[in-house]
C-alpha positions in Angstrom: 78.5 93.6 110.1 75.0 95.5 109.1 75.2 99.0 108.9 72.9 101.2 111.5 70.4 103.9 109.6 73.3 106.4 110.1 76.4 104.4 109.1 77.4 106.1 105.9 79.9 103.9 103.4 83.1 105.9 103.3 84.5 106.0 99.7 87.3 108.0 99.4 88.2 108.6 96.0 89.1 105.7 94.6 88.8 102.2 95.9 92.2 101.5 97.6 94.9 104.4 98.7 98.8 103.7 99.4 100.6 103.6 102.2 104.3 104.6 101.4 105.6 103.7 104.3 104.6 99.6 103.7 104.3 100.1 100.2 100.5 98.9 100.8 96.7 99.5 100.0 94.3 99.7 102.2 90.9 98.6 100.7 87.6 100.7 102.3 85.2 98.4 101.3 84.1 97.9 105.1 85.0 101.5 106.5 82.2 103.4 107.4 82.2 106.9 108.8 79.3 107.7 111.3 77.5 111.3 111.8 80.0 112.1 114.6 83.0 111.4 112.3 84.5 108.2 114.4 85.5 105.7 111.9 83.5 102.0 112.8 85.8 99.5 111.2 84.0 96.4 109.7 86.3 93.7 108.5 88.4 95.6 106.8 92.0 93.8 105.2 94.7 94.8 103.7 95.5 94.3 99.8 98.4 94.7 98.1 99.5 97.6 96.2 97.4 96.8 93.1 97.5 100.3 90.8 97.1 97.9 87.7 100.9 96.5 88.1 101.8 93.0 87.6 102.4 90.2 90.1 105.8 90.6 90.0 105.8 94.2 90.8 103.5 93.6 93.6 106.0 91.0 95.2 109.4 92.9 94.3 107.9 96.1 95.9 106.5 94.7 99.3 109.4 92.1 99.6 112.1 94.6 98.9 110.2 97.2 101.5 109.7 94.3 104.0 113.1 93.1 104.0 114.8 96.6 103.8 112.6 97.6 107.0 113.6 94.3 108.7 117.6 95.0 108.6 116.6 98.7 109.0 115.6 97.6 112.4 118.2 94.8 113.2 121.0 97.6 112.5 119.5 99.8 114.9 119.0 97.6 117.6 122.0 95.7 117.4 125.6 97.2 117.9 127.1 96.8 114.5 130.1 99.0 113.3 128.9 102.1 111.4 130.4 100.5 107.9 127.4 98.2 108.3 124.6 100.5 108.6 123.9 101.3 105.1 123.1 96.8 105.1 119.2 97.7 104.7 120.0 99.3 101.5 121.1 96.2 100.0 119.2 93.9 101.3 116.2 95.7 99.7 117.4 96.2 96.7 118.8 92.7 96.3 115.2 91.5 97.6 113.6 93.7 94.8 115.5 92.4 92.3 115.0 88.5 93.3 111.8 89.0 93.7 110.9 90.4 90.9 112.9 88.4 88.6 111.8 85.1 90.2 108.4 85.8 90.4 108.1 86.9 87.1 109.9 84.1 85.1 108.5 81.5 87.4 105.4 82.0 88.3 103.5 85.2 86.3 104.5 83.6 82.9 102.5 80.2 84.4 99.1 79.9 83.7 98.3 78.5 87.1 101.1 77.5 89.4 100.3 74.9 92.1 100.6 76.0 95.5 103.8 73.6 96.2 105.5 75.2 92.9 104.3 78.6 95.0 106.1 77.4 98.1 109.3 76.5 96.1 109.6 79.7 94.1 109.1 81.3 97.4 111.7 79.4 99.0 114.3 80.1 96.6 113.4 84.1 96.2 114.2 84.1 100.2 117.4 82.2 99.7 118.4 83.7 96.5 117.9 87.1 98.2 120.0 86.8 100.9 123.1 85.7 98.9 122.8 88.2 96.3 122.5 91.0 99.6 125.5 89.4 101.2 127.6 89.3 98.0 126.8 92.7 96.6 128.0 94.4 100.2 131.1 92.3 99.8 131.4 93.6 96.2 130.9 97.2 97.3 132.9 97.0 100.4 136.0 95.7 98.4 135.1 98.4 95.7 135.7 101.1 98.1 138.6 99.7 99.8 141.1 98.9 97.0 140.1 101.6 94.6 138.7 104.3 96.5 140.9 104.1 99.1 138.0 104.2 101.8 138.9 102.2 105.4 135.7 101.1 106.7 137.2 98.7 109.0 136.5 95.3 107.1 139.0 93.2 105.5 137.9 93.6 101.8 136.6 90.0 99.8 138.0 89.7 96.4 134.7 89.0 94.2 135.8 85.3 93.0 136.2 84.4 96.8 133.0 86.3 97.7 131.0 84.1 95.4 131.6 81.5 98.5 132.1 83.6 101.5 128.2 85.1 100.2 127.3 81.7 101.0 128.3 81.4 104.4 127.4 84.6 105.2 123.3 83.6 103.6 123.5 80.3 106.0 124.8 82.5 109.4 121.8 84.9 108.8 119.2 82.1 107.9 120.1 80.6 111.2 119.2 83.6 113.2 116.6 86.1 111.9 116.8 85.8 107.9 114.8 82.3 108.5 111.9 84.6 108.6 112.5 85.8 105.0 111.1 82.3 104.2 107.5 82.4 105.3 107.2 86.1 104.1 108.6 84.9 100.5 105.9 81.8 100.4 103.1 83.9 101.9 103.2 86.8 99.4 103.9 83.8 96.5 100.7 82.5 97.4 98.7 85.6 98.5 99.4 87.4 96.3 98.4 84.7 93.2 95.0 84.2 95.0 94.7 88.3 95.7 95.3 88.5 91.4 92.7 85.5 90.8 89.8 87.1 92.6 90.6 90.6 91.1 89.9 88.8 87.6 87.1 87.3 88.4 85.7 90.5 89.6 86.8 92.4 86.9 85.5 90.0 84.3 82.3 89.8 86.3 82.2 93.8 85.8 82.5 93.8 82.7 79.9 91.7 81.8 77.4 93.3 83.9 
C-alpha cells in the first residue's frame, strides 16, 4: 500500500505491544494514523509475543493461552457439572508445560528442524497435552475426594488406574473438539520456527549495517 502526503507512520513506542488477553504482539509496521486520527490499516499481521524469549516460551505461552480459552469456552457453553468448570485451568497449564518442554528439547536445541520433524513434534505436544490435562484433573479430583474429604460428584480414579483411564479420556476429546489442538500445535511448530528465522536475519542484517 503507498502512503498518501498526509499518512503519518504510527510508531508507538516500541515496535510490537502485547495483548494479554491472546498473549500476542501486534507488529505496527503498516499502521498509519492520518490527520483526522482514523487508523488506515495496511497489511498489518500478527507476531508472536517476541520480548527477546525463546521458542519455547513463545509456544508454551500462546498454546497454554489457546488451549485454556478453548475449554474456557466449551465449559460455558456446554452443561457440564460445576466440578468440571475449573477443566480450563488444567488444560492450560498442562498445555504450557508440553509445550514448552517438547518444544524445547525437540526442536529449539536443533539447529534446523525439517518441517515433517515440525509436524511430528507438533503432533505429539497436542496429544501429549491432552493426556497430561486429563490425568492431572483425575489426580486432583481423587486428591480432594479421599483426603480432603470434598464430594464433587465424580467417582474418584486411583492414580495407577488413571494412567489408562487418561487415555481414554485423550481419545473421547480428540474425537470431538480436541482434534483441533492438532493443527494449532503444527502451525505454531512451524510459524513460529520461520517467525524466529526471519527475526535473525534481520537482526544480523542490523547489525551489520
Amino acid at each position: 500500500m503507498r502512503l498518501g502526503p498526509h499518512d503519518v507512520p504510527c510508531r508507538v513506542g516500541a515496535r510490537r505491544f502485547i495483548v494479554p488477553a491472546v498473549t500476542y504482539f501486534l507488529s505496527c509496521d503498516k499502521l498509519f494514523l492520518k490527520p483526522d486520527r482514523s487508523i488506515v490499516w495496511g497489511w498489518p499481521y500478527i507476531v508472536p509475543m517476541p520480548l527477546n524469549v525463546s521458542y519455547s516460551l513463545k509456544f508454551a505461552l500462546i498454546f497454554g493461552g489457546v488451549s485454556s480459552m478453548a475449554a474456557l469456552l466449551m465449559t460455558s457453553i456446554v452443561f457440564v457439572e460445576e466440578s468440571w468448570r475449573g477443566l480450563w485451568v488444567f488444560t492450560g497449564l498442562a498445555s504450557f508445560v508440553v509445550g514448552y518442554v517438547l518444544s524445547r528439547w525437540l526442536v529449539e536445541r536443533r539447529r534446523s528442524p525439517s518441517n515433517s520433524r515440525l509436524v511430528w513434534v507438533g503432533s505429539l505436544i497436542a496429544l501429549l497435552s491432552h493426556w497430561l490435562c486429563w490425568y492431572s484433573f483425575l489426580v486432583v479430583t481423587y486428591v480432594r475426594n479421599v483426603y480432603l474429604g470434598e464430594s464433587l460428584g465424580l467417582d474418584p480414579v486411583d492414580p495407577l488406574l488413571g494412567l489408562g483411564v487418561a487415555c481414554g479420556y485423550t481419545l473421547f476429546s480428540m474425537a470431538f473438539l480436541g482434534w483441533l489442538s492438532l493443527p494449532i500445535a503444527i502451525f505454531l511448530c512451524i510459524w513460529l520456527r520461520r517467525d524466529g528465522q526471519v527475526a535473525g536475519q534481520t537482526s544480523r542484517r542490523d547489525s551489520h549495517n
